[in-house]
N, C-alpha and C positions, 0 to 999 in steps of 0.2 A: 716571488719577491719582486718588485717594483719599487725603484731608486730614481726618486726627484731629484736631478742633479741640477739645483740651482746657481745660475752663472754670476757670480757677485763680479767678475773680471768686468762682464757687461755692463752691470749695474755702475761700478765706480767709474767706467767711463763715460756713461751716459750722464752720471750726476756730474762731470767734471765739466760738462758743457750747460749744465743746468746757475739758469742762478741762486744763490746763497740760499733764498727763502724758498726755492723750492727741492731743496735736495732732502732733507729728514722726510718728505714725506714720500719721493720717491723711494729710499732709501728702506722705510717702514711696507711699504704698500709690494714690492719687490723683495725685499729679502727678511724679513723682519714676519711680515703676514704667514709664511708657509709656516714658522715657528709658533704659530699663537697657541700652540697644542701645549705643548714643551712649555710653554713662560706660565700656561694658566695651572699647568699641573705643579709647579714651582710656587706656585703661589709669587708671581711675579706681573705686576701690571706689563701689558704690552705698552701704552699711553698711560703717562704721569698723567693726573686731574692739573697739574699746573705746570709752566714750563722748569726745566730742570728737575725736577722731582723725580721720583726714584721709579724705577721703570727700566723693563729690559735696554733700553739703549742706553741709560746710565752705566748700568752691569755691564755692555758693552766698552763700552770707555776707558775702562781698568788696564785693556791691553791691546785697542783697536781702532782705528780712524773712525772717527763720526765724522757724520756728512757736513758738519761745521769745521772739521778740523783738514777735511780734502782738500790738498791744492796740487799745482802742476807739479811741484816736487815729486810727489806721489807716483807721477804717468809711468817711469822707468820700474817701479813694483808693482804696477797693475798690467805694466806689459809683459810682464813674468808670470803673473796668475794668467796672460790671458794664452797658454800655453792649451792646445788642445790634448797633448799626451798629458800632459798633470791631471787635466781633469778624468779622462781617460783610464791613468795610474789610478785614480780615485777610484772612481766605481766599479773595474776591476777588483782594489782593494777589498772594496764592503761587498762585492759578490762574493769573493775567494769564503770572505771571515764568516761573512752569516752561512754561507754557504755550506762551510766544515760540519758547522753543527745539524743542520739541517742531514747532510749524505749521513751524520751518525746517528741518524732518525730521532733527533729531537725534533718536538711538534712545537715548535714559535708562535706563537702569539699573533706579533707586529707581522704585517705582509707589506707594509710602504714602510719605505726610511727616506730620510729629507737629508739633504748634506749640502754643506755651502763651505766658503774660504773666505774668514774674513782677512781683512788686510789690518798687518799687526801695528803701531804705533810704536814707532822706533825709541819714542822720549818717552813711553810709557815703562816705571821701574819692576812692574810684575814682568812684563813682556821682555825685559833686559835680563832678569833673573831667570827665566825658562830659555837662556840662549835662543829667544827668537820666535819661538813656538807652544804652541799649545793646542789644546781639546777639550770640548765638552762632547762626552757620548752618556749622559748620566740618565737620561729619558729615553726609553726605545724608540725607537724609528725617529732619531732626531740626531743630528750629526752636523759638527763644526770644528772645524779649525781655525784657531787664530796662527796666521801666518807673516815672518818678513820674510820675502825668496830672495834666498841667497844660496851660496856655494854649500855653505852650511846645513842650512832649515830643508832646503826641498831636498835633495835627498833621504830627509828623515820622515818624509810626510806621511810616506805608505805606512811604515811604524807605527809611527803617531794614531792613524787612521784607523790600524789594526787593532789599537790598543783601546781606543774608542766603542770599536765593533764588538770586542769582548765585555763588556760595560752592557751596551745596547742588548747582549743578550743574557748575561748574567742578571740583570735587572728584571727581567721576563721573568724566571723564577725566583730570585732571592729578592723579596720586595724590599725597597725603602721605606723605614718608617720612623715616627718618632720616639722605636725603641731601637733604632738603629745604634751601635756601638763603634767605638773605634776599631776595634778587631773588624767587623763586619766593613768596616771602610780601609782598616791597610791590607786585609785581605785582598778586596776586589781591587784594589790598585796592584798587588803584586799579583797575580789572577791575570790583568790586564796586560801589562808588561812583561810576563812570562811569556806571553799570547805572540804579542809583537815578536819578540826575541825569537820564538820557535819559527816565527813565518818569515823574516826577512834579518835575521841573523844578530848576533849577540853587540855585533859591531855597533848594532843603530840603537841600542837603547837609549832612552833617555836621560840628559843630566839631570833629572830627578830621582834617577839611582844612580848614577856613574860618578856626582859628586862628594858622596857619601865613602868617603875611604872606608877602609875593613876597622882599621884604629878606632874610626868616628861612631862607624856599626856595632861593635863593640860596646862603646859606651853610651849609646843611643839606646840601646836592647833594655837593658832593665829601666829605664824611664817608660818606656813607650808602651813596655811591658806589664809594666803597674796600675796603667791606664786601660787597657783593653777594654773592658765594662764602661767606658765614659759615654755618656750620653750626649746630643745637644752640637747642635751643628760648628756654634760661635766656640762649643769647649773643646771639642774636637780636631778643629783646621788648627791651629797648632802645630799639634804634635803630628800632622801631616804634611804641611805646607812648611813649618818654621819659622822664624820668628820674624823674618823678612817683610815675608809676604803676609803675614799674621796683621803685624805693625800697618800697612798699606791698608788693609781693610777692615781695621780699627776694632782689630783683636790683640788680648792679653798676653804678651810673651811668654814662652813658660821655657825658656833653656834651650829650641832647636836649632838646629844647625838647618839649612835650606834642604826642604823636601823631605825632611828625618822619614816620616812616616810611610813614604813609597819605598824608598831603599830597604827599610825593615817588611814592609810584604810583600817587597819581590825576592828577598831573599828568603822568607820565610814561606813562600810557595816553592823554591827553589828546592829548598829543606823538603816539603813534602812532595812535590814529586818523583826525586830519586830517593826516599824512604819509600812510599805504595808502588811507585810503578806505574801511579795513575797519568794519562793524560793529559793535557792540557784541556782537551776538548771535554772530559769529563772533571779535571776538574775545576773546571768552569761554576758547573753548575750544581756543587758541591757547600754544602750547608758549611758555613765559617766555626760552626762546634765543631764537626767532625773535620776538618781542616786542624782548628786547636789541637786537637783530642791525639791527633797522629804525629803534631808537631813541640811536643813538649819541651823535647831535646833546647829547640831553639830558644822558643820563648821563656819559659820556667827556670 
């Protein structure tokens, strides 16, 4: 295993002495280029054809400073990222995670993973709805975090990161595609977060299940339930995301409360694994049928 640990801490300060017009491209050429893997597999331009146009730095934007939006405000949360035990805590992290599976002689795939820290956009309302934080690990060997460091978010990063790692390797065998269903995605969310929870304790889960009362789980269950089989990325986020974040990225509301659909498959992996007995580590890597097929109880 071989962990690019890309230092974005460097990066925002170097642009911070950069002028205006030259910071998106240091910003692309540094931190943005090790991802071109991840954005082409997404079907996501690295470079819009025109300025503003849709393009991974746009996608960025949603919950994270662009190099047009950096000022010296900034310096006091990039002196935070520029912690060398964070970074450190990091790749620790993604050695322990990948790591697990690997000593339980699963054969992997990816042998590089790339991981950076973006720096989160305090006025941005996706990133105010995730208290602070967030992940993408949806591409193997591709790893990020959207971060604001505080008392809060960094202590939750290793979690977060862990949760990501399980992602990065569930994805190895359980491919995405566009017969991907929403079972096959609240799974691998509670999959994820069951992940985190086992390695660095129940305490750090995420308010993308901790928001979600038992009352709210309840009544979330047979909506969510009825949809398993849905197809289609836009029909999907939804009943994952909620209607918050749904709204922000110029999807159909359909009734969620914030995050419905991770609280439903972390607690619905919760359900199966003190029903089997099974692992985290195996069931990881555990087809989302035979996950259904043992979890009737909950979902049915």
């Amino acid at each position: 295993m071989k962990i690019n640990m890309i230092r974005s801490d460097k990066v925002y300060q170097e642009m911070l002495e950069l002028p205006l017009e030259k910071r998106e491209g240091c910003f692309r050429a540094k931190i943005l280029a090790p991802f071109a893997t991840k954005y082409q597999t997404q079907h996501i331009p690295l470079k819009a054809k025109y300025s503003g146009g849709f393009d991974a730095l746009f996608l960025l934007g949603f919950m994270n400073q662009l190099p047009s939006t950096l000022s010296e405000k900034d310096r006091p949360a990039i002196d935070s990222l520029s912690s060398d035990q964070l970074w450190q805590d990091c790749q620790d992290t993604i050695k322990r995670s990948i790591g697990l599976f690997e000593q339980a002689g699963y054969n992997l795939e990816v042998e590089d993973y790339h991981f950076t820290i973006l720096l989160g956009n305090p006025e941005k309302p996706m990133l105010q709805i995730n208290k602070g934080y967030s992940g993408d690990g949806g591409i193997p060997g591709y790893l990020m975090l959207s971060l604001l460091p505080n008392d809060y978010t960094l202590p939750r990063v290793q979690a977060a990161l862990a949760h990501e790692c399980n992602h990065n390797v569930r994805f190895q065998f359980i491919k995405w595609n566009q017969q991907t269903t929403l079972a096959d995605w609240v799974v691998s969310e509670g999959l994820a977060e069951s992940f985190a929870a086992e390695l660095y304790g129940k305490d750090l889960i995420g308010p993308w299940v901790t928001s979600t009362s038992p009352e709210q789980l309840e009544e979330i269950k047979p909506i969510i339930s009825s949809q398993l089989q849905l197809t289609g990325m836009a029909e999907m986020a939804p009943y994952l995301y909620g209607d918050e974040i749904a709204e922000i990225q110029g999807q159909i509301p359909v009734g969620m409360p914030y995050a419905a659909g991770y609280a439903y498959g972390y607690h619905l992996i919760q359900a199966y694994l003190k029903k089997t007995g099974k692992s985290i580590i195996e069931a990881t890597v555990t087809s989302t049928e035979e996950i259904l097929e043992a979890t009737k109880d909950f979902w049915k």
